[in-house]
C-alpha positions as CSV (number, residue, x, y, z in Angstrom):
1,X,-183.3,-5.4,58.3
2,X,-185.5,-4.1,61.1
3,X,-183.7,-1.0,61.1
4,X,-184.9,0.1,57.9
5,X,-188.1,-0.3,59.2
6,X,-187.3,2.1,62.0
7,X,-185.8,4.6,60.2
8,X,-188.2,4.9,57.6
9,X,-190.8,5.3,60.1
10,X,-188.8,7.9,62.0
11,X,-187.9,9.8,58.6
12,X,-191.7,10.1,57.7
13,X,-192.5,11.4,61.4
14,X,-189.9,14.1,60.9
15,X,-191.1,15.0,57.8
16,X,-192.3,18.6,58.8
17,X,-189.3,19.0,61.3
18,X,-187.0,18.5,58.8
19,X,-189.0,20.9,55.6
20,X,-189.1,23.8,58.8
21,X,-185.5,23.5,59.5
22,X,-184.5,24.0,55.7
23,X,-187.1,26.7,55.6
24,X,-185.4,28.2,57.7
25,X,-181.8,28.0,56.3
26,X,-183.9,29.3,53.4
27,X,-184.6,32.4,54.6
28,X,-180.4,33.2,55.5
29,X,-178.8,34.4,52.6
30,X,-175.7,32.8,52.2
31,X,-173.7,33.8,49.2
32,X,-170.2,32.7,49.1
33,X,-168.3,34.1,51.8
34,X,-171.3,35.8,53.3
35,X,-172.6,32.0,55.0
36,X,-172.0,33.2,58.7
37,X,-175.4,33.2,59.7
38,X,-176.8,30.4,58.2
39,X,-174.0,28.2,59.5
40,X,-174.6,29.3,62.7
41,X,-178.4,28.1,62.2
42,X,-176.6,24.8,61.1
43,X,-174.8,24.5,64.3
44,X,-178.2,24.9,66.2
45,X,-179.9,22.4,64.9
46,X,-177.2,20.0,64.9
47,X,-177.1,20.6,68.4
48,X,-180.9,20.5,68.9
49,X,-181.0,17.3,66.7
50,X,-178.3,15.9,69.7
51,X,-175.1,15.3,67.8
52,X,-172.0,14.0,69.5
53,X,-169.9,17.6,68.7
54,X,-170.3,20.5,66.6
55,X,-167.9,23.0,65.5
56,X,-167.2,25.9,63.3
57,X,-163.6,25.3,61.6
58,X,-161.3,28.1,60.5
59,X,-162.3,28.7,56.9
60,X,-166.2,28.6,58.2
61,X,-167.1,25.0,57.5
62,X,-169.6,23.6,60.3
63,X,-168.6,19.9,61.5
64,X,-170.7,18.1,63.2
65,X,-169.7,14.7,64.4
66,X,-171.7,11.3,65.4
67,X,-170.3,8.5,66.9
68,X,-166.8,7.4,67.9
69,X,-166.1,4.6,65.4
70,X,-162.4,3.9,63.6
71,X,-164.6,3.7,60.3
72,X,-165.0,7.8,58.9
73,X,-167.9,8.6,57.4
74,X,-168.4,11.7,55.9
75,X,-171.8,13.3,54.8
76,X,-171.3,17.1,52.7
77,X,-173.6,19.8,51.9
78,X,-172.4,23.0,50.7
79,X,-174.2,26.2,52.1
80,X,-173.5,28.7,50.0
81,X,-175.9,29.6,47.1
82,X,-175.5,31.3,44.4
83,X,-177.6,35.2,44.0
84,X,-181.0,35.1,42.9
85,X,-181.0,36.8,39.4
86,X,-183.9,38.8,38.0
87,X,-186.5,38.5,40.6
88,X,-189.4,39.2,38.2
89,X,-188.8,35.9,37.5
90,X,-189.8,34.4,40.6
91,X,-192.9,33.5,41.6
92,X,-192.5,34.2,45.1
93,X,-189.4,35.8,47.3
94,X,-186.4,34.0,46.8
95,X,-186.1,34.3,50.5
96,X,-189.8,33.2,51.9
97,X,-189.0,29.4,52.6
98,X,-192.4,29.0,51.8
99,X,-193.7,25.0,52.4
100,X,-197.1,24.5,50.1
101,X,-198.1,21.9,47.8
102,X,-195.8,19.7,49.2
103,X,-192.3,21.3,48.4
104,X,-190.3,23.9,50.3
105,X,-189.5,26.9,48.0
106,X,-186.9,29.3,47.7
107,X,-182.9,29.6,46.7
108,X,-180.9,26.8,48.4
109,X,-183.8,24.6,48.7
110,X,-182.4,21.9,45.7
111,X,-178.5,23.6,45.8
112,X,-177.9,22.6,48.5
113,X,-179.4,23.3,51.4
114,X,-181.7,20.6,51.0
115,X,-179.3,18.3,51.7
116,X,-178.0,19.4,54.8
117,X,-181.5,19.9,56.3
118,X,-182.4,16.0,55.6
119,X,-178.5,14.9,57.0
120,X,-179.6,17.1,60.3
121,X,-182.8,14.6,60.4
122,X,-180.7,11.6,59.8
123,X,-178.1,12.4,62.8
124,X,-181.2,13.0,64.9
125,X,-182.5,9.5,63.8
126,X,-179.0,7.6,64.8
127,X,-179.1,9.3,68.2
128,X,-182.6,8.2,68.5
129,X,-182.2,4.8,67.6
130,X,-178.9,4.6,70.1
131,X,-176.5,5.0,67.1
132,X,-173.5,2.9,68.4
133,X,-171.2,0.9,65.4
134,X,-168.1,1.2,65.0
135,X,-168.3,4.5,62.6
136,X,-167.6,7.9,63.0
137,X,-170.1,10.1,60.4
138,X,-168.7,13.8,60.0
139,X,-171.7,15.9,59.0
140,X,-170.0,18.9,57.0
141,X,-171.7,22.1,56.2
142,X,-169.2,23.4,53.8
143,X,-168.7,27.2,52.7
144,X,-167.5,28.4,49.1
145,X,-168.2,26.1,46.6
146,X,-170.1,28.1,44.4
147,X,-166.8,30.1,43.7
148,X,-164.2,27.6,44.5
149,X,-165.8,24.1,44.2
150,X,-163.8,21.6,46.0
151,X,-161.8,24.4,48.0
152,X,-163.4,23.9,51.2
153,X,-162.7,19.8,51.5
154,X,-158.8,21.0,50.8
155,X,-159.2,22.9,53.9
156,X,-161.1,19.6,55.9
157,X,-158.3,17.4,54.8
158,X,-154.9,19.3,54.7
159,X,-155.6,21.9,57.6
160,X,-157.9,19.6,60.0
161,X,-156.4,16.3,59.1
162,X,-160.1,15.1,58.4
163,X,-159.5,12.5,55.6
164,X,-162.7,10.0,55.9
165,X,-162.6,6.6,54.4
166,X,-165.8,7.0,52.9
167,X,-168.2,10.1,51.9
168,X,-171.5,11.1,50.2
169,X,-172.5,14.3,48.8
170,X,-176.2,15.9,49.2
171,X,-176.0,17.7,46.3
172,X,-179.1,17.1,43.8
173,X,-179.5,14.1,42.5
174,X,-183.1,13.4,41.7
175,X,-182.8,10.3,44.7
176,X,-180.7,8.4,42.1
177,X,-176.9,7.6,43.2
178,X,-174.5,9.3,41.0
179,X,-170.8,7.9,41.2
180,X,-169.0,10.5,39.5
181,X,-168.9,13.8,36.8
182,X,-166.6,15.5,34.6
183,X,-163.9,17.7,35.9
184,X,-163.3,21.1,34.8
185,X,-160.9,23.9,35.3
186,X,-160.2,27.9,34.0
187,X,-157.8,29.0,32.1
188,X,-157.2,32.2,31.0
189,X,-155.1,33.2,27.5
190,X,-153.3,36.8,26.9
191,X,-152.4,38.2,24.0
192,X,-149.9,41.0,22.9
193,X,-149.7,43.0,20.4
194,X,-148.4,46.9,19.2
195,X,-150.1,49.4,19.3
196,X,-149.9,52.3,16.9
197,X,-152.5,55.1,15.9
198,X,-156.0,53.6,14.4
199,X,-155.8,55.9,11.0
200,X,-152.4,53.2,10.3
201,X,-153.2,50.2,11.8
202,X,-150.2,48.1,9.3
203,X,-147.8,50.0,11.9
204,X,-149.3,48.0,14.9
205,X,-149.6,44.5,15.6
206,X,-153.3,44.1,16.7
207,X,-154.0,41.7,19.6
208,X,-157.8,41.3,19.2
209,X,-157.1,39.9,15.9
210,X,-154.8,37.3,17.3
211,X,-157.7,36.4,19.8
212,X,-160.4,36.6,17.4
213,X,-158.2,34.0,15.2
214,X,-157.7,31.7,18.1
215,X,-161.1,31.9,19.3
216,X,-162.2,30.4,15.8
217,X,-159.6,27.1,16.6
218,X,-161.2,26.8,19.9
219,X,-164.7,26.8,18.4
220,X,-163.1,24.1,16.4
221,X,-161.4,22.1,19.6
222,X,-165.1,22.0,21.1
223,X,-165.7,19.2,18.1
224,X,-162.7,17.4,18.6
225,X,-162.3,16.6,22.2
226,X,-162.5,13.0,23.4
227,X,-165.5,11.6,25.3
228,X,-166.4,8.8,27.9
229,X,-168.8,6.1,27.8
230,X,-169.7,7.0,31.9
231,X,-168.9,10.8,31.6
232,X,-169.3,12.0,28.1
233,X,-167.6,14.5,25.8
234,X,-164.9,17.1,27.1
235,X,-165.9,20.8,26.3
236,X,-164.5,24.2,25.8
237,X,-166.0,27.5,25.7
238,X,-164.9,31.0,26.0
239,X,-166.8,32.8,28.2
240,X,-165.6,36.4,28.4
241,X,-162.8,38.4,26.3
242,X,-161.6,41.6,27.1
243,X,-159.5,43.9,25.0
244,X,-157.3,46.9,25.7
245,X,-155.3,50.0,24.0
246,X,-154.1,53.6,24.7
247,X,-156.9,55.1,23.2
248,X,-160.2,54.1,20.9
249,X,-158.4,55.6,17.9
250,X,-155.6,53.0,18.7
251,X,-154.6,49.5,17.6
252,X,-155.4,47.0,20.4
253,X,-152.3,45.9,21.9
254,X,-153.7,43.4,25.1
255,X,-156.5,40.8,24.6
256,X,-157.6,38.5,26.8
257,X,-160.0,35.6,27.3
258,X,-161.4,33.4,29.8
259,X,-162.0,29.9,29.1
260,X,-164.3,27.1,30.4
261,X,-163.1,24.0,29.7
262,X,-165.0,20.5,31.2
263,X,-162.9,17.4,31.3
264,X,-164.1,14.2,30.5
265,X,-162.0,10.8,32.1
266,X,-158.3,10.4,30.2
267,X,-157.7,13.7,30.3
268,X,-155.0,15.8,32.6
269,X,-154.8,19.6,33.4
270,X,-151.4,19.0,31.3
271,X,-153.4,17.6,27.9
272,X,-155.8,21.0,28.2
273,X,-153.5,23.8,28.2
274,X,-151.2,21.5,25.9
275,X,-154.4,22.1,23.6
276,X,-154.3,25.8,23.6
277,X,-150.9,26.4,23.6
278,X,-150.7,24.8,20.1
279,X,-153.2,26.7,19.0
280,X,-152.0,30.2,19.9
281,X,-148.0,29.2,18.6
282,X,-146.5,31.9,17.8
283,X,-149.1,34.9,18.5
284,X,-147.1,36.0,21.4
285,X,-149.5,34.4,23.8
286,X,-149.6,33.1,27.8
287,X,-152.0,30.5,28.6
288,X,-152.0,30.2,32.3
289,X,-154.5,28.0,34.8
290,X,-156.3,30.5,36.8
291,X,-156.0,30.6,40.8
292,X,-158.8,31.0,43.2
293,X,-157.7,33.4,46.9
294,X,-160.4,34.6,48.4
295,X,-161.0,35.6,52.2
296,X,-164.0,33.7,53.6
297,X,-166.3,34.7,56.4
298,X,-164.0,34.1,59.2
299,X,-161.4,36.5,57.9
300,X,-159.4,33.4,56.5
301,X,-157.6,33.9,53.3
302,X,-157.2,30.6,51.3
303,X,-157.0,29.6,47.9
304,X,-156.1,26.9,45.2
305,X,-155.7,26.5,41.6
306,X,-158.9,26.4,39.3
307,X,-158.2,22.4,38.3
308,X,-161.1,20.7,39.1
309,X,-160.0,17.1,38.5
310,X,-162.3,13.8,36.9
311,X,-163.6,11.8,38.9
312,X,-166.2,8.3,39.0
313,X,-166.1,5.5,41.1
314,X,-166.7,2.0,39.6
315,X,-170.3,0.6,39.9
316,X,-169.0,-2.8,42.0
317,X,-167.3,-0.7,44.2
318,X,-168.0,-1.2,47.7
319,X,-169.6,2.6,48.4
320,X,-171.8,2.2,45.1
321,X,-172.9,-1.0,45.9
322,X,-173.7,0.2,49.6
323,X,-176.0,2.5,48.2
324,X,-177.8,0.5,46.1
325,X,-178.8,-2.0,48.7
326,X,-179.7,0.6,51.1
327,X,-182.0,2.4,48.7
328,X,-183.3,-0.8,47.8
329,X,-184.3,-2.0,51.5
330,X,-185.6,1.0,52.0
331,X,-187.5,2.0,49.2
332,X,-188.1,-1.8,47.9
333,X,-187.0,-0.7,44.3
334,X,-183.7,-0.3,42.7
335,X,-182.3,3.1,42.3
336,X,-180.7,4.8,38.9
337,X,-177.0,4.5,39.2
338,X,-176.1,8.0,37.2
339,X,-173.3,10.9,37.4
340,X,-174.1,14.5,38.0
341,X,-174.0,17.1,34.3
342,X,-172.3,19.7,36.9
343,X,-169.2,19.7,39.1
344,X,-169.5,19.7,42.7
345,X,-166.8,18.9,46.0
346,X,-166.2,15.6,44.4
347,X,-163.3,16.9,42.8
348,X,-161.1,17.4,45.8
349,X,-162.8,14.6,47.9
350,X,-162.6,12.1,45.4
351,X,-160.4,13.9,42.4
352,X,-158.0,14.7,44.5
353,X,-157.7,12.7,47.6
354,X,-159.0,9.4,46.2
355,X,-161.6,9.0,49.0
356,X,-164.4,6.7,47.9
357,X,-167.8,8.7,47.1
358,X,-171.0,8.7,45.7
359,X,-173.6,11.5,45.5
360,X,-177.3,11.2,46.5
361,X,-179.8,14.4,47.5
362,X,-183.1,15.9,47.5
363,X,-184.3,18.0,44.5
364,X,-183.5,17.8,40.8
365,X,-180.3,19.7,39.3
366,X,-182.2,21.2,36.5
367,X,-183.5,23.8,39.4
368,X,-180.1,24.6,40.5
369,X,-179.2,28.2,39.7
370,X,-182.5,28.3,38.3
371,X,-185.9,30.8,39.9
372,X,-188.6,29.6,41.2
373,X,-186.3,26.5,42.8
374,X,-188.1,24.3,45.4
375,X,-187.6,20.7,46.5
376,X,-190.3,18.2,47.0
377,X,-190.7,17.1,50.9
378,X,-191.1,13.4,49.8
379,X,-187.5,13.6,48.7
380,X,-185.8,15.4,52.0
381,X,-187.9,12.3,53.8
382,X,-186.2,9.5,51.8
383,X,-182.9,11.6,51.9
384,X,-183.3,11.6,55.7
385,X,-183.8,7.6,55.6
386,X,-180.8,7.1,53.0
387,X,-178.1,8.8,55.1
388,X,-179.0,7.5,58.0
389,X,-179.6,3.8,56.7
390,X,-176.0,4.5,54.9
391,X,-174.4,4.8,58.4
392,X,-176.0,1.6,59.5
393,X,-175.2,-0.4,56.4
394,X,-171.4,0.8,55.9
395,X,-171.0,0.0,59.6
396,X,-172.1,-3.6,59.1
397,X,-170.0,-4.1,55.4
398,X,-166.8,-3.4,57.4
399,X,-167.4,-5.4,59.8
400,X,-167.8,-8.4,56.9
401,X,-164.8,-7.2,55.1
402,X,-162.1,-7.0,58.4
């Protein structure tokens, strides 16, 4: 179509527009709850890039809206990020936004902020090419999901009553279009014990050992659990354990650990603690699903339970097959239909709600949460197009499938 032609053209001309504006966002900090200030850049350059409406919602989230359509649309990009680590090993400051060599460096740049400076470009490009299907496109800046992934859509959809028909996440995906990734959730174990003085330890019943004993079965469990042709193998790992007693010349009477556990398609929130609990029978243990209540930026307090659900979308569905021919009109190639390694707001959008979703964005996720992260301008351009293009191509579909 023409349009491709258009917005390609359009992309490429906004090229250093669009690296300046994430360079900028760059240079916010924004770790979770602490993302006022960069959403309040956000909000400016929606409104410089001429979107319909923007808004701040109650738990933070900027929402910018273009067009008036029955069709919703919704494009996300988280904008929190996560701290930067030991800063001896970065090249440069964290914070710089520095543009050379033809990437824009610093934390945010591939997760995620990358992919809310190239949806900015892309609403510009609609209202520039007079925008006017019968689609409404929500583009969402989103707040705490490196603590609470997924927490913030929960808020979009049960709190605003924004439930889109359709929606694509910006997180990293190399420019291929990933339709899906393994849930996850946190669950913590306690364990309870006697304690008596250290010099007798027979009098006391010592928790540690119970936890040390069950840590050994969930070694095992890692081998054991299923796996998916799409999504691969479900994991489990403990990742801290904490221990406590009257005194260090005392038997440990409390241990405790946290676990990590990654959820591959087939299995439930109910099938994983069902796991755990038959492996601590009878130590006098409480496995429990964590919860997540945490007061955002706005003063809000607001929470759910740390069950991240599975989620992928078939590759003939009508979102995934969108994609592909609007990569491939634009690009002239065909793009890698793949799933992300990590979790991301997929799990309420589509794990939760059942909205239709597929993931594309700038930047590869092997430099998320890593130094020296930067994203390559080529791929903010072709994110720019893609979104846009999206808008214009989901628009026509519906019309074809009324």
């Amino acid at each position: 179509m023409e349009i491709f032609r258009k917005i390609n053209n359009l992309s490429l001309r906004y090229q250093d527009y669009t690296a300046q504006n994430l360079s900028k966002m760059v240079q916010i900090k924004s770790l979770s709850m602490g993302e006022k200030e960069v959403q309040l850049e956000l909000k400016r350059q929606m409104l410089e890039a001429g979107f319909d409406e923007v808004r701040i919602d109650g738990l933070g989230n900027v929402i910018g809206r273009i067009g008036t359509g029955k069709i919703i649309l919704a494009i996300d990009a988280h904008m929190d990020t996560v701290d930067t680590g030991q800063l001896q090993n970065w090249d440069s400051d964290p914070f710089s936004g520095i543009i050379k060599d033809g990437f824009v460096h610093g934390r945010g740049t591939v997760d995620q902020e990358g992919g809310a400076a190239a949806f900015v470009t892309s609403g510009k490009i609609l209202k520039e090419l007079g925008f006017d299907k019968d689609l409404t496109i929500y583009f969402v800046g989103s707040v705490m999901e490196e603590d609470c992934d997924g927490l913030c859509w929960k808020y979009l959809v049960e709190e605003e009553g924004i439930k889109p028909h359709f929606a694509i996440s910006t997180e990293p995906t190399n420019l291929n279009i990933y339709r899906g990734h393994r849930g996850r959730m946190e669950i913590g174990v306690h364990f309870y014990g006697v304690s008596c003085h250290g010099s007798a330890p027979e009098r006391g019943d010592n928790a540690i050992y119970k936890a040390a004993k069950a840590a050994l079965e969930i070694e095992k469990l890692n081998d054991q659990i299923t796996s998916d042709d799409f999504l691969g193998k479900g994991t489990v790992t403990i990742s801290e354990i904490k221990s406590g007693s009257p005194s260090l010349c005392a038997v440990a009477d409390y241990a405790y650990f946290h676990l990590d556990r990654r959820l591959t398609w087939g299995e439930t929130k109910e099938s994983a603690v069902a796991q755990i609990e038959e492996i601590v029978k009878g130590m006098n243990a409480k496995v429990e699903v964590l919860y997540y209540e945490e007061m955002a930026y706005t003063g809000l307090k607001y929470g759910m339970e740390k069950y991240y659900p599975t989620w992928k979308i078939e590759e003939d569905h009508l979102i995934v097959q969108t994609g592909v021919n609007v990569f491939t009109q634009l690009f002239d190639k065909k793009p890698k239909v793949d799933k992300w390694t990590f979790s991301t707001n997929g799990v309420t959008i589509n794990g939760y709600y059942k909205i239709p979703l597929i993931g594309f964005g700038p930047g590869n996720e092997v430099m998320a949460h890593a130094p020296n992260e930067k994203v390559p301008i080529d791929h903010l351009i072709k994110a720019s197009a893609f979104y846009a293009g999206f808008a214009y191509q989901l628009a026509e579909n519906m019309k074809t499938t009324k």
